[in-house]
N, C-alpha and C positions, 0 to 999 in steps of 0.2 A: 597506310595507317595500320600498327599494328592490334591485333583482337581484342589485345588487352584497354587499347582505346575505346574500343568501342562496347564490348560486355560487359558485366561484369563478373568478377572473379570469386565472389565469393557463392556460389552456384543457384543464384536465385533467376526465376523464369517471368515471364512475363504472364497476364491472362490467359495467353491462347498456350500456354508452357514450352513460348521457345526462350532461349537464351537472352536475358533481361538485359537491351540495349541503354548504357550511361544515360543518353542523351533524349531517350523519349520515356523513360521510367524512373521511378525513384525519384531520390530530394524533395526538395521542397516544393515540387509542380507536386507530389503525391500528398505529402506531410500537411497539404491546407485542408486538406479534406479531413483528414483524420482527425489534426485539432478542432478542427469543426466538428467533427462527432462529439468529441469528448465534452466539449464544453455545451452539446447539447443534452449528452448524456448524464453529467453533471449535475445539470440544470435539472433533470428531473429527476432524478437521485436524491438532492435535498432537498427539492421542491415537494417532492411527496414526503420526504421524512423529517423536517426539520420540528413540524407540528405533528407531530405521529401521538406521540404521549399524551398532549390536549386530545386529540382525538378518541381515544383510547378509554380518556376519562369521561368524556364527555358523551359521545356518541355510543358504545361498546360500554358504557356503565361501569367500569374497573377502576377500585381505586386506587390510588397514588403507586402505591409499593407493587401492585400485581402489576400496573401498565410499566413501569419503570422497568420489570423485570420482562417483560415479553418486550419490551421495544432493545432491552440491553442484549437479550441473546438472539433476537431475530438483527442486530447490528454485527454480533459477532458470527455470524452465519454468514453474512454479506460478504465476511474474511476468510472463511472457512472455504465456501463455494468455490473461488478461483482456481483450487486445485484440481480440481473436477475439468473446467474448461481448458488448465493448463497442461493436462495430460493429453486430454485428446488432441491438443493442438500440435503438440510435439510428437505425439506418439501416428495420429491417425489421419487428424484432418487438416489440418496447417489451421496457421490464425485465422487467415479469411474466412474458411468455410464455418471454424469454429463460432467466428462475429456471426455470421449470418445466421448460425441456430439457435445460440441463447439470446439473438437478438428478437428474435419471433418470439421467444419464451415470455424474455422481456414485455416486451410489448401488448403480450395475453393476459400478464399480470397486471401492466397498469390500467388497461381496459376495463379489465375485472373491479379491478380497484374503483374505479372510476365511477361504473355501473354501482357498482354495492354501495357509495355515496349520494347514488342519485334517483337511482333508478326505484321505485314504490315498490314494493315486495323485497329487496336485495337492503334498501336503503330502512336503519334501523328506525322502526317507530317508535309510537306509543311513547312521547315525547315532553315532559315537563320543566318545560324552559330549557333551560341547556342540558338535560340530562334527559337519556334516550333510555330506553329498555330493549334490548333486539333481543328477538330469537335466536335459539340457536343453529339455523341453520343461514341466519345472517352474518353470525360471528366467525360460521365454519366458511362461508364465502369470502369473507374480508380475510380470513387468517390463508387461507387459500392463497388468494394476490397477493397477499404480501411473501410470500416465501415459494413463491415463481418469480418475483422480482429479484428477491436474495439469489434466485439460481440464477435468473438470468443476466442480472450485475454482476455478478461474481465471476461467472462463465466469459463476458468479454472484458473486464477491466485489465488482467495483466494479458490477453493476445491484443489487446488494441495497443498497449504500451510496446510489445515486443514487436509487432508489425510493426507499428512506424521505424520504430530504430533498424527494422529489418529493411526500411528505403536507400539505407546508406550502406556502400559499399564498405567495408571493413581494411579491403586490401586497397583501396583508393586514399591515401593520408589526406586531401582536402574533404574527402566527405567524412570520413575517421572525426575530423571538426569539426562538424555539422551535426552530426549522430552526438557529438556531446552536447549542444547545443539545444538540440531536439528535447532533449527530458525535462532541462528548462522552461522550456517554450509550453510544454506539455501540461505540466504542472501549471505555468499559469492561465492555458485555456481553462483549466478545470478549476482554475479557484476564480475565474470570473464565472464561471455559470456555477458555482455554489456560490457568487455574492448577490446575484441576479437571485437566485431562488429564494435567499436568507429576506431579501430585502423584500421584494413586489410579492413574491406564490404566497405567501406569511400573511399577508396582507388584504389578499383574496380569501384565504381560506379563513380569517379572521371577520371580513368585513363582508361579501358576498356570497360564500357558501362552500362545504366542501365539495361537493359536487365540479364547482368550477376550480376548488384548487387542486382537484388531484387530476382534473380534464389538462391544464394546461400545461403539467409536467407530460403527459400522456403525451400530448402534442408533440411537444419538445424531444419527446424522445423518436417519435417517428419523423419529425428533421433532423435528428441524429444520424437515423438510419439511412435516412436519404443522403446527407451529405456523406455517408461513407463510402454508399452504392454507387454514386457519382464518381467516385476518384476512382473506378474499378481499372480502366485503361491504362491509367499510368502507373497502376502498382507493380510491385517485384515481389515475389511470391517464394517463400523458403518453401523448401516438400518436406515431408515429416521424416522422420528419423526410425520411427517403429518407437515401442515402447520403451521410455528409458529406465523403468521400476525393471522390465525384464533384465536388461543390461547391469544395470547394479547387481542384481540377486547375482548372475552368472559367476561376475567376479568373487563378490565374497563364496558363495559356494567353489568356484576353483579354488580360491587361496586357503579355505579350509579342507580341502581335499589332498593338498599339496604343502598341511601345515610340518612337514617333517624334510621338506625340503628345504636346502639352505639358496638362498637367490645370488646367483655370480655376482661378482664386485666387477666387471666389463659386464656393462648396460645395457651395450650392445646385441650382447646372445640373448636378452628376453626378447621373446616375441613380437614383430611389430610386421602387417601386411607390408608386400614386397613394392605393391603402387605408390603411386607419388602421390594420391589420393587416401584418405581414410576411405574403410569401407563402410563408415557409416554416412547414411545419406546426407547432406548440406552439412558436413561437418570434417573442419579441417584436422590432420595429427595435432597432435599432443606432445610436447615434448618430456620427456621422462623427468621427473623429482624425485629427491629424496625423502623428501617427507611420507609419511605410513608405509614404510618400507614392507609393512605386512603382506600388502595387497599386493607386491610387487612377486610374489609365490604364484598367482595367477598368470601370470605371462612366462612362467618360467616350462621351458619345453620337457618330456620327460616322457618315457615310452609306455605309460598308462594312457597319454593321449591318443582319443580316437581319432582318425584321419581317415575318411573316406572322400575317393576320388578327390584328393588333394584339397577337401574341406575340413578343417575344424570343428571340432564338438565345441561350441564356444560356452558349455558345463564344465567344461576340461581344461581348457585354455582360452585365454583372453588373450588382445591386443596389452600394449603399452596405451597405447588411444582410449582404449576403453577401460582400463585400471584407473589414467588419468580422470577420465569422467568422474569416478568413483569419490579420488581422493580432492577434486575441484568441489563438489559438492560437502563432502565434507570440512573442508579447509572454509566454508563458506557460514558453517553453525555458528562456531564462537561468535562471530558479526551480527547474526542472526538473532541471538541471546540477549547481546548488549542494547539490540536496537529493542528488544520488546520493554526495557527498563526506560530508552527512550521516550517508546509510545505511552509508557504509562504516566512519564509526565505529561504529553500531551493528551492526554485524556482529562487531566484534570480541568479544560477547559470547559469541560462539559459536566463537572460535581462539584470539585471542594472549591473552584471559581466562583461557579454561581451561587454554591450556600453561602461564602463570603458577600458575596453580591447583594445576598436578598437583604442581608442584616445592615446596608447602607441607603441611602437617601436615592433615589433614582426617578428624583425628580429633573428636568427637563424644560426649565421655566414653571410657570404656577400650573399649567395645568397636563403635561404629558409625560411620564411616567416612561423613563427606558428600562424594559424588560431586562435582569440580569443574564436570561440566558442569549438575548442580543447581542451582549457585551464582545462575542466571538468574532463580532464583526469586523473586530480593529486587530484581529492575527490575520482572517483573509485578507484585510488592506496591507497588513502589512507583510504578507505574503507576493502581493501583486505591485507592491515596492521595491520589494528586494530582487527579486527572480527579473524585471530585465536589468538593473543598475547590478547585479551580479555577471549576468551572460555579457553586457555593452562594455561594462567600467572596471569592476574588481576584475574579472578574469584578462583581459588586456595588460593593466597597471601591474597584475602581481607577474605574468609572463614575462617582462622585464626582470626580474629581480631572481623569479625562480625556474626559470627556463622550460617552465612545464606546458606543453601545448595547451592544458586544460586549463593554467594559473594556477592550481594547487592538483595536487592528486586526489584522487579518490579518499583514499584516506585521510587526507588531512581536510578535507572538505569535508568530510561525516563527521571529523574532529573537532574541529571548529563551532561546528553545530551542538554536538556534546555540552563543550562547554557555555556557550549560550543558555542552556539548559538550565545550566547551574545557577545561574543568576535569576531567570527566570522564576525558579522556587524562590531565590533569594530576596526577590523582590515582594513577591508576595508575603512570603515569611516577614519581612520591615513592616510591608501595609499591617500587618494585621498585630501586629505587636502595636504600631500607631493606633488602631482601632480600638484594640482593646483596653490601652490606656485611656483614650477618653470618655471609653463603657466606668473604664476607675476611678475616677479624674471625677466625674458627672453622678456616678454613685447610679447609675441608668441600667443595671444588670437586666430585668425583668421588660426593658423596650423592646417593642418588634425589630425598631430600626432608627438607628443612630444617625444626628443631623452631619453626614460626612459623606461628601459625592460617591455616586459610585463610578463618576470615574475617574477616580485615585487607581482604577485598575486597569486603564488604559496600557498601562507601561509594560507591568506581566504579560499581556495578551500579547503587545508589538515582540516583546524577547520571543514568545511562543512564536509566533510567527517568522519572524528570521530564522529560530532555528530550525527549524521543518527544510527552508528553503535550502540551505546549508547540509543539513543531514538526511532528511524525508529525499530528496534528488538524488544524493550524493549515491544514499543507498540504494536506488532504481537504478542508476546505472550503474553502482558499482555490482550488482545481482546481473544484472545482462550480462555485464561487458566480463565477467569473470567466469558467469557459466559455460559450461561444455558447450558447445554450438548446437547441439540438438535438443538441449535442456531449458531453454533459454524464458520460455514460456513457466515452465515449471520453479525457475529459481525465482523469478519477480512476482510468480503466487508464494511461493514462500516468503518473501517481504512480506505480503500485504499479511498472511497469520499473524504478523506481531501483533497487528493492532487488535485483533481478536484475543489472543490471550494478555497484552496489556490492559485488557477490560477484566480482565480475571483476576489477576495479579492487582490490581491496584480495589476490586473488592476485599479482596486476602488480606491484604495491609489493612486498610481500613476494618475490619471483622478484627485481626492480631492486637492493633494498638487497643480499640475498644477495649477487646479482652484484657489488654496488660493493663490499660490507666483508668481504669473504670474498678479501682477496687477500694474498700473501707470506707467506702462511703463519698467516695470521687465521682465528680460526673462523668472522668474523661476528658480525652483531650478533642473527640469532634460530638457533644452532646447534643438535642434537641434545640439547646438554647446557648448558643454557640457564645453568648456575653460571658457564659460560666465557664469555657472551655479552652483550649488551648491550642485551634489550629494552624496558629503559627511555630509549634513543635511538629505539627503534621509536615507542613511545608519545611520543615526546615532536617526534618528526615528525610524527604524525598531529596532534597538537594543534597544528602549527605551520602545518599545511593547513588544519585547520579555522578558524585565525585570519584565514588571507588569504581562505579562503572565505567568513568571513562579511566581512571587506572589501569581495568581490568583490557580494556579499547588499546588503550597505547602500547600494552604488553602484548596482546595478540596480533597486532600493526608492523609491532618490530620485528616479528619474527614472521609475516607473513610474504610470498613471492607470488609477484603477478602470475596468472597464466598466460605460455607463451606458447603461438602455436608456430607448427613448422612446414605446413603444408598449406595447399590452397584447398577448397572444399569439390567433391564431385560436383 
């Protein structure tokens, strides 16, 4: 049996750091544990957060507008954070060690959290009916736990995604299947333990106390930890690479040292180590592009370079491998950009959804009342629809037709989703154009809320949800599977930034339009008293962004070339 059967190739080790055997590491014996994490992780992720803002107002005495704004930028931190864990993971500690530190962070936080809801002293007094008075050094304890969770979520959500996919061999093509597979599978452990937390933790912390709702995410998150510690034998373990922020700067500083240099037309003569190996660690060559021919002045040899005892000044000169890194992360922005115009539609399930929401009927029979910001419920189902009749059914069916081992490519899977998008506002935009005619119709301008279900908005939420699954995956793997191999960790935290600054972006808009349609005496098109306003123009701008976005999608698609590597990895 040749080594190649029995290792694997692409230089990942086992716990004890020998040479990660096919057959008793990796796949799917590894990957149950992980999904197990995740969706315990999940689980207490929105289990603590979902009711944050009640909390906030109620408990913490803050109203409406200040909790909204500390729950809106302590969520954007949560996306902020993963860059933090993504570095060290690739740069220092690998994913596993990295899980295992902000998993302790983790878990300090929600303890804290826990305690400051329960505990007499921590836990805010001085109580008149629902509304609490704390001190402030109760406020500074809760605010404490909550932004040790932000680090500590942050710090393993993209090494746990990069680990698993790191179970599959790359240079193996049956597990190359699997590993696409995997981010499916992934996504939907994580949207059953956010349907788990939306439905039951809500329901505790509503009916029986906070104390016991933020105890049982706590919970959760330490069988999180325990189902990850459990799969430790069967994992395969990347080694870290060294810092890859050092490795970029190198390049741009050669190439700008080297800007009066013209770069050979044979490719050949730039610089590339003489091994059949990169020398950078778990990371295969790179094959040379044309594209940002600039950087390609860094690999170019030239007798300013320092050479001692047959080393590189890598100030001086760069690999072609490590040029490539450069121009691989870059070539990865444009994607990056388009997806943040993405996330900001999906954000709106959490604002101009629910403002639509409040202003409908969401009764429930005569006497129970569905919350508008529940309404979310029905993208998670239909998230947890689509994601396996995608991985089982479409991807089979379309590999027939279009020979692609995945059913569609990468790109045209984020594509797909795009346009989903668009309808998505477009539906909404209908609802509310219907709404508002019978605000006109009824002559009911000055009603709280209009006799018309609220769930007429079942259907916006389902588009919302199929698109994620289509586009939110597409783009996890396509951020892995495109990054530099030692960056890998670091390009899927830069996924998750979208959604942080699509929460900025989709304030902006909102603050812009106010400013524009709010004059001479206009309410505006999203006012206090939404029967006088018009945000069915809202919604039908956002679908008019996400059109030229995916314009702007299909243009940077056609012009863009997989990365190919050419070597196996040390």
């Amino acid at each position: 049996m040749e080594e190649s059967d029995v290792y694997t190739e692409d230089g990942t080790v086992d716990i004890h750091k020998n040479p990660a055997n096919k057959k008793t590491t990796g796949n799917w014996k590894a990957c149950r544990f992980i999904l197990g994490n995740e969706c315990c992780e999940r689980l207490a992720y929105y289990g603590m957060s979902t009711n944050l803002e009640s909390y906030l107002e109620s408990r913490l005495n803050q109203g409406k507008s200040t909790a909204a704004n500390n729950v809106t930028i302590w969520s954007a931190t949560c996306y902020i954070t993963p860059l933090i864990g993504a570095f060290l993971a690739d740069a220092y500690l690998g994913c596993y060690w990295t899980i295992a530190t902000f998993a302790f962070i983790y878990i300090s936080g929600m303890t804290l959290l826990t305690l400051s809801a329960s505990v007499p002293g921590l836990r805010p007094g001085n109580c008149d009916g629902d509304t609490c008075h704390p001190s402030s050094r109760q406020t500074t304890v809760f605010f404490v736990a909550l932004y040790m969770i932000a680090l500590g979520t942050g710090g393993i959500e993209p090494c746990v995604l990069s680990f698993g996919a790191n179970q599959f061999d790359e240079n193996d093509e049956a597990e190359t299947l699997k590993k696409s597979s995997f981010f499916n599978w992934f996504y939907f452990s994580a949207n059953v333990g956010a349907f788990v937390a939306v439905i039951f933790i809500s329901l505790i912390q509503m009916n029986i106390g906070w104390g016991w709702g933020f105890g049982v995410p706590t919970v959760a998150m330490v069988i999180a930890v325990m189902f990850f510690f459990s799969g430790s034998r069967y994992y395969r373990f990347q080694r870290p690479g060294g810092s890859p922020l050092t490795r970029i700067f190198q390049v741009i500083v050669a190439a700008l040292r080297k800007m009066s240099i013209k770069v050979p037309e044979v490719k050949s003569l730039l610089f590339e180590t003489a091994d059949d190996v990169s020398n950078i660690t778990c990371s295969r060559k790179l094959e040379h592009t044309d594209k940002l021919k600039f950087f390609d002045k860094a690999a170019v040899e030239s007798q300013s370079d320092s050479i001692k005892d047959g080393e590189v000044n890598p100030w001086r000169l760069c690999s072609v491998t490590q040029v490539e890194e450069l121009k691989s992360i870059m070539t990865l922005l444009p994607f990056w950009a388009t997806g943040i115009v993405f996330a900001t539609m999906y954000s709106q399930m959490n604002t101009m959804f629910v403002l639509q929401g409040n202003t409908m009927d969401q009764h429930m029979g005569k006497h129970f009342e569905f919350p508008s910001e529940s309404l979310s419920l029905f993208a998670l189902v239909s998230g947890l629809f689509w994601t396996p009749v995608y991985d089982q059914f479409i991807v089979p069916f379309a590999r027939k037709f279009t020979r692609q081992e995945r059913g569609f490519t990468l790109l045209q899977r984020m594509g797909i989703g795009h346009v989903i998008s668009i309808f998505a506002m477009i539906t909404a935009g209908v609802l509310e154009v219907v709404r508002l005619d019978y605000v006109k119709t009824h002559n009911v301008y000055d009603e709280e809320k209009i006799p018309m279900s609220i769930f007429w908005q079942i259907p916006q939420y389902l588009l919302v949800g199929c698109a994620e699954v289509f586009t939110s995956i597409g783009q996890f793997e396509f951020f892995y599977d495109q990054a530099p191999d030692a960056m890998r960790s670091l390009c899927l935290a830069l996924s998750f930034t979208m959604n942080a600054l699509a929460n900025y972006l989709s304030t902006v808009l909102v603050t812009v339009v106010m400013k524009m349609t709010k004059k001479k005496g206009k309410p505006g098109w999203i006012p206090d008293n939404l029967n006088r306003g018009h945000l069915d123009y809202f919604f039908y701008l956002l679908a008019a962004l996400s059109f030229l976005n995916f314009l702007v999608y299909l243009w940077i698609s056609k012009r863009y070339k997989y990365k190919k590597a050419i070597a196996r990895a040390q």
